[in-house]
Structure formats: structure tokens, C-alpha cells
C-alpha positions in Angstrom: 56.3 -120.0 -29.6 56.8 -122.5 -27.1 60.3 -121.9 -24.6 62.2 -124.7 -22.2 62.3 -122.9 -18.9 65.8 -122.8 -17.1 66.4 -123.8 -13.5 69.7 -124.2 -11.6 71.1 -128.0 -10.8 71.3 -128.2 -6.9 74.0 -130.7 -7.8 76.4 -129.1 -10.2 74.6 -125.0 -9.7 74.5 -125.1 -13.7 71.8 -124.2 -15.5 69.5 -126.9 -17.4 66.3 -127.1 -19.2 62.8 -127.7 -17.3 61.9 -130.7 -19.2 58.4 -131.1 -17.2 56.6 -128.8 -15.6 53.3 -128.8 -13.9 51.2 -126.1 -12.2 48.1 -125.7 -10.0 47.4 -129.1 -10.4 43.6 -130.7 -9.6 42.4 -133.7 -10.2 38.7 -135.1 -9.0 37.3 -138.3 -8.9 33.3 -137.7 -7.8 33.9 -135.9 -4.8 37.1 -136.7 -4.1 40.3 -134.4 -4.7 42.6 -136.8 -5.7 45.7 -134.0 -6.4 45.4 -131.0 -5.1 47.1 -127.7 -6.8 50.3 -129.6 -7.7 53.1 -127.4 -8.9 56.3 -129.8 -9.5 58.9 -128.9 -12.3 61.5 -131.7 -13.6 64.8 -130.4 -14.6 66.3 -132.6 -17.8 68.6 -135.2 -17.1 67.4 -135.8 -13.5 65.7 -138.8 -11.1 62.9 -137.5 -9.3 60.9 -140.1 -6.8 57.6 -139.0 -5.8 57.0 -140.6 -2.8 53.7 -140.9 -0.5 51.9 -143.2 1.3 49.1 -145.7 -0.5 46.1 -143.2 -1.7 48.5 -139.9 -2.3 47.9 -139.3 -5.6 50.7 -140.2 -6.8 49.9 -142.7 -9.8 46.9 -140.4 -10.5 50.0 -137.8 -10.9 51.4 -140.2 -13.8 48.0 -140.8 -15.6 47.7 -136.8 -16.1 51.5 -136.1 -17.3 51.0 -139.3 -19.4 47.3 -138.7 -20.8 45.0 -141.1 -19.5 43.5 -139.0 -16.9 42.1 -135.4 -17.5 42.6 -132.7 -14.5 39.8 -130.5 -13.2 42.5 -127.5 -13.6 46.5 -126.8 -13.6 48.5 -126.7 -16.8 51.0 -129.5 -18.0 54.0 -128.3 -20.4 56.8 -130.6 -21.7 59.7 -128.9 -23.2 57.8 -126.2 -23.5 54.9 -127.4 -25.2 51.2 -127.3 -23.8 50.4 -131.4 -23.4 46.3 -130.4 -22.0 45.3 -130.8 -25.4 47.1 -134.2 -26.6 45.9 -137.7 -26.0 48.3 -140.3 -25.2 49.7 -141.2 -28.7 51.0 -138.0 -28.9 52.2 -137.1 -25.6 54.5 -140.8 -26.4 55.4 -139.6 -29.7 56.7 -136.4 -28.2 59.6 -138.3 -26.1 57.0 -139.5 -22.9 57.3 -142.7 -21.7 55.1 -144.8 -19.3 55.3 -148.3 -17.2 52.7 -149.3 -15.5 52.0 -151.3 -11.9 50.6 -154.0 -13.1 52.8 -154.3 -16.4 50.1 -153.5 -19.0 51.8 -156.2 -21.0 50.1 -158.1 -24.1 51.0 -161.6 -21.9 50.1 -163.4 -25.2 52.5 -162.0 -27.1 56.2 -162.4 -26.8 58.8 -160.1 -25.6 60.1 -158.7 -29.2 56.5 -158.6 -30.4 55.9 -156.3 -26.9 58.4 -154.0 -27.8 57.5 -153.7 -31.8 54.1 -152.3 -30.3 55.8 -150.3 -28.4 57.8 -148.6 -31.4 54.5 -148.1 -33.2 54.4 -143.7 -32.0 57.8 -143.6 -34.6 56.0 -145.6 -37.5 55.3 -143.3 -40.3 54.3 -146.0 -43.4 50.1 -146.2 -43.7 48.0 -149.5 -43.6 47.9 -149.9 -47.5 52.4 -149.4 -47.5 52.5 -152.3 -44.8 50.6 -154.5 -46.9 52.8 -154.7 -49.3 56.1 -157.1 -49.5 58.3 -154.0 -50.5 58.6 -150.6 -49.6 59.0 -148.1 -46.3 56.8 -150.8 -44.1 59.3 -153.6 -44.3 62.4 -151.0 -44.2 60.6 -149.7 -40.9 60.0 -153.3 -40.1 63.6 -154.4 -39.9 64.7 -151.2 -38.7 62.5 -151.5 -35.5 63.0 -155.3 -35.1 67.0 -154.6 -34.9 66.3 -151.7 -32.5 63.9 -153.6 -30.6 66.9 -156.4 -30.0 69.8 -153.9 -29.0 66.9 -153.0 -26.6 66.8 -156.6 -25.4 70.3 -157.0 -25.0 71.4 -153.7 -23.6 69.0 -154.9 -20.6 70.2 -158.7 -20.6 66.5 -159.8 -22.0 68.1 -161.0 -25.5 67.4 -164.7 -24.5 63.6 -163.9 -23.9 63.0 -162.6 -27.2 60.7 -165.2 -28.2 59.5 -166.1 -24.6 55.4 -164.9 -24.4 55.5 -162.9 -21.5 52.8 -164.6 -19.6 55.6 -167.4 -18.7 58.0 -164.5 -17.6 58.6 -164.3 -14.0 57.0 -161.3 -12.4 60.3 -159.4 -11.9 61.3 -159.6 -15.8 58.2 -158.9 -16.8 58.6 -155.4 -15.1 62.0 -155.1 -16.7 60.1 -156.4 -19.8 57.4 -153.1 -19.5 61.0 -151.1 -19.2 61.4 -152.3 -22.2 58.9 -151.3 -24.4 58.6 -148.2 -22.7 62.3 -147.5 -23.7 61.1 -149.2 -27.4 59.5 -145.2 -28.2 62.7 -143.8 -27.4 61.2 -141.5 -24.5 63.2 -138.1 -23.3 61.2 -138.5 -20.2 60.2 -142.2 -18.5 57.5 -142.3 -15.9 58.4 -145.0 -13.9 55.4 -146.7 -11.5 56.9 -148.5 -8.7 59.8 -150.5 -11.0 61.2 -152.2 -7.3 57.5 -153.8 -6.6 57.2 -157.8 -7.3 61.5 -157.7 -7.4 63.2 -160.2 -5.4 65.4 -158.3 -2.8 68.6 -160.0 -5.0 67.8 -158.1 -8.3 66.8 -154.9 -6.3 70.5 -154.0 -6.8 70.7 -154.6 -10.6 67.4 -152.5 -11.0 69.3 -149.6 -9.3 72.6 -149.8 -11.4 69.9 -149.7 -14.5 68.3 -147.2 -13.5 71.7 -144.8 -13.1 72.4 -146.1 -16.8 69.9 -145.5 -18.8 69.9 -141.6 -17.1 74.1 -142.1 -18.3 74.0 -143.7 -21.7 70.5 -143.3 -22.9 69.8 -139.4 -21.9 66.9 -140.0 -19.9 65.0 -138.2 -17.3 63.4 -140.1 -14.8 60.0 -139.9 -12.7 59.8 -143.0 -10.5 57.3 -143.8 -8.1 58.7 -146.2 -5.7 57.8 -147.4 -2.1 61.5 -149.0 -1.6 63.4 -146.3 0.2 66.6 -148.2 -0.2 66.2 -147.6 -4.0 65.0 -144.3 -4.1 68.0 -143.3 -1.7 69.9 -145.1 -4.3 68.7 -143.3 -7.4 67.0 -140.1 -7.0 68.6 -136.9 -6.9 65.2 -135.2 -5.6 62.4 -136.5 -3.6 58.6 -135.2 -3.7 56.4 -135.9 -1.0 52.5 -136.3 -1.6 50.1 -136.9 1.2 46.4 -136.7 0.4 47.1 -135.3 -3.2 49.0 -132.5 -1.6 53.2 -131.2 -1.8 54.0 -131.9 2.0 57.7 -131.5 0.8 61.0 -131.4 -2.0 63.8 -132.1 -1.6 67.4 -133.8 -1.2 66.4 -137.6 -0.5 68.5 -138.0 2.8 67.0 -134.7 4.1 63.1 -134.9 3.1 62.8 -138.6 4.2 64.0 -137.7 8.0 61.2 -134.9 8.7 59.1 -135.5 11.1 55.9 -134.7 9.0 57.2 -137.2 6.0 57.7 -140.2 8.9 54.1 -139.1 10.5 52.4 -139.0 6.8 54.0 -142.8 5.9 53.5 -145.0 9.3 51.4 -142.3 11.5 52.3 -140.7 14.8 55.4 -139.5 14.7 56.6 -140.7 17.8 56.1 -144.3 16.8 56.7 -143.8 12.9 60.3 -142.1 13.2 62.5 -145.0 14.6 61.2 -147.2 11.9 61.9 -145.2 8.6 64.7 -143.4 9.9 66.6 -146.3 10.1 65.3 -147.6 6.5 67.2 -144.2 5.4 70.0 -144.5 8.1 71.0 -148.1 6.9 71.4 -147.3 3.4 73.2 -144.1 4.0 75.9 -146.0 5.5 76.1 -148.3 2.6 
């Protein structure tokens, strides 16, 4: 029978649920070792940012907990349950979510008809029930079309309903991915690099969103982000990758001021250390 581990909140000292927890983590492309024996644990309810320079591993990290890439070895379980075994389909009908870099939107479709696919892991009528007029299909139909708009209009995208997405800007098209992602009604969202392609002006709406769904939606959060001003921002815990490896976890403020993180993002320490310490300095005194 499968079990929720427990660990201890470094913010409150209670005691929550392991939501996601990975060990001995390998992954291989050819001869490469993309991640290397990865142990990271996500406690429910939490913002973790795994952070790294370009090439750390870290969206190959999201692929495995999400499905699309097999590891070599290591062991993935969410809330308690063994995910080696499950494609992506079901690790999303489970309660994982997934947005992607480059949006992995259908740009010919429009933004409701985005997140109605995205709603398809809770569908339970067959193929011959949705081709009729009557029936569970158009009950789920309706039900998913209303859900898909409070959706829209919880993240102020009720006026792009019937935009396609191809004429979105870049920046609503991420939120638009956030979207659908949040359409399957996730218990964990995998987050890849939400701040990139944002203007610098709606950098600070992303972060009060991302606080808010964690608030009103119940979410945890695994974001991989290269803004350090968000990550500050958001995450309560920071993991480190540098060539597929843990160099570090932590406490955001802490982890981002040691002098191997600063050597592992802009090289010899010496040089690197003015230049993201005062990244971290400045918003610290925000």
C-alpha cells in the first residue's frame, strides 16, 4: 500500500506530506549524464525553484517527473505512488501538471478550445457517448466549458476566450499554457521558466499569481526560472543543479550567496560574485 512520507516545514516546523519525491536520479542522453543521482523531495503546499545554469539538467528533471523522458535509474513517487511505470496521461490524471518553454500551445486553436484539451485527463464519457446530442458527453461538455472560463477569468484571460493563440502576445501566451495546465486541476504544477518572454512590467503580476494559486488553488509548485528577482520573490526553497548534479538546497537568500552557486552561474568566483549578489541584494531590500 502506497504511504505520503512526512517531513518538517522549515517555515512553520509542522509536519506536512512529501508530495514528490525523487531518488538516485540518472538520466543519459548517448554518453552524456544529463542528471546525475538526483535525490530532491517536495513537501505539499510549497514553491521550490530549481535553479542552474543553461545545460544543468534541469528541464530534463521536469520531462522525467512529468513522463516524457525515461531515466537510466532512481525511483519517482507522487503521493506515495510509484510514477516509473505511467506514461504521461496518467501521471496528469493523477494531479501533475506541466508548462512548457516554448508554450506547447495548439496556436491554431483558441484560448477556451486550449484549455478544453487540457481538461480532457478528467473526461470519463467514450467516443460513441460524445457523438451523441444527449447524454454524459454534453453534461461533461458544459461542465468543462464553465470551468475552463472561471479559469480564464480568475487569471484576467476572460477577454481572450475566443482569441487563437497564435495572435497572443508572447507573454499571454505563457500565462495562456498556465492555463491549461491549471485546466487538469493539478496538485502539483511543473513550471518551466514562467518569467522568460515577460516584459519586466508584468514580471510583478506573474509573482503575485504565482503566491495565489499556492493560496486559493492548493498548489504545489516546481518552477524553473532564470529571473532571480522572481524566484527570491516566490520560492520558499531553492535547488541548485550544475552539470546534472545537487551542488546545493536551501533558503533562497542563503543558497544564491555561496560562492560555489555564483562560480557555477557566471564562472570564477572572484568575477561572478559582485554581479549576482547584487541581483539577490537588490531585491532583498525590496
Amino acid at each position: 500500500m502506497d504511504h505520503e512520507a512526512q517531513a518538517t516545514s522549515p517555515q512553520t516546523g509542522q509536519a506536512r506530506n512529501v508530495l514528490l519525491e525523487v531518488r538516485g536520479l540518472n538520466v543519459r542522453f548517448g554518453g552524456l549524464l544529463a542528471v546525475a543521482g538526483l535525490d530532491l523531495d517536495i513537501v505539499e503546499g510549497e514553491i521550490l525553484a530549481l535553479v542552474g545554469p543553461n545545460g544543468a539538467g534541469k528541464t530534463t528533471v521536469l520531462n522525467c517527473i512529468s513522463g516524457f523522458v525515461r531515466p537510466a535509474a532512481g525511483s519517482i513517487r507522487f503521493a506515495g505512488r510509484d510514477l516509473l511505470a505511467l506514461g504521461p496521461e496518467r501521471r496528469a490524471a493523477l494531479g501533475i501538471g506541466r508548462t512548457f518553454q516554448n508554450g506547447q500551445l495548439f496556436a491554431s486553436l483558441t484560448v477556451l478550445e486550449n484549455l478544453l484539451i487540457g481538461r480532457h485527463a478528467h473526461l470519463r464519457a467514450g467516443l460513441f457517448q460524445g457523438l451523441l446530442p444527449f447524454g454524459p458527453a454534453k453534461r461533461e461538455d458544459a461542465q468543462a466549458r464553465q470551468r475552463a472560463r472561471e479559469i480564464l477569468a480568475w487569471l484576467g484571460l476572460e477577454p481572450y476566450a475566443n482569441r487563437v493563440v497564435a495572435t497572443l502576445p508572447a507573454g499571454l501566451q505563457k500565462l495562456v499554457g498556465v492555463a491549461r495546465a491549471l485546466a487538469g486541476e493539478p496538485r502539483l504544477l511543473l513550471l518551466d521558466e514562467p518569467a522568460a518572454g515577460v516584459p519586466m512590467r508584468e514580471v510583478t503580476v506573474l509573482v503575485e499569481h504565482l503566491r495565489r494559486w499556492c493560496t486559493d488553488l492548493g498548489l504545489t509548485l516546481l518552477l524553473i526560472e532564470h529571473n532571480m528577482h522572481v524566484v527570491q520573490a516566490v520560492a520558499q526553497r531553492v535547488c541548485v543543479l550544475n552539470y546534472g548534479r545537487k551542488l546545493t538546497e536551501g533558503e533562497p537568500t542563503t543558497v544564491l550567496r555561496e560562492p560555489a552557486v555564483l562560480e557555477a552561474y557566471l564562472g570564477r568566483e572572484e568575477e561572478a560574485s559582485p554581479l549576482l549578489e547584487q541581483e539577490v541584494s537588490d531585491h532583498a531590500a525590496r
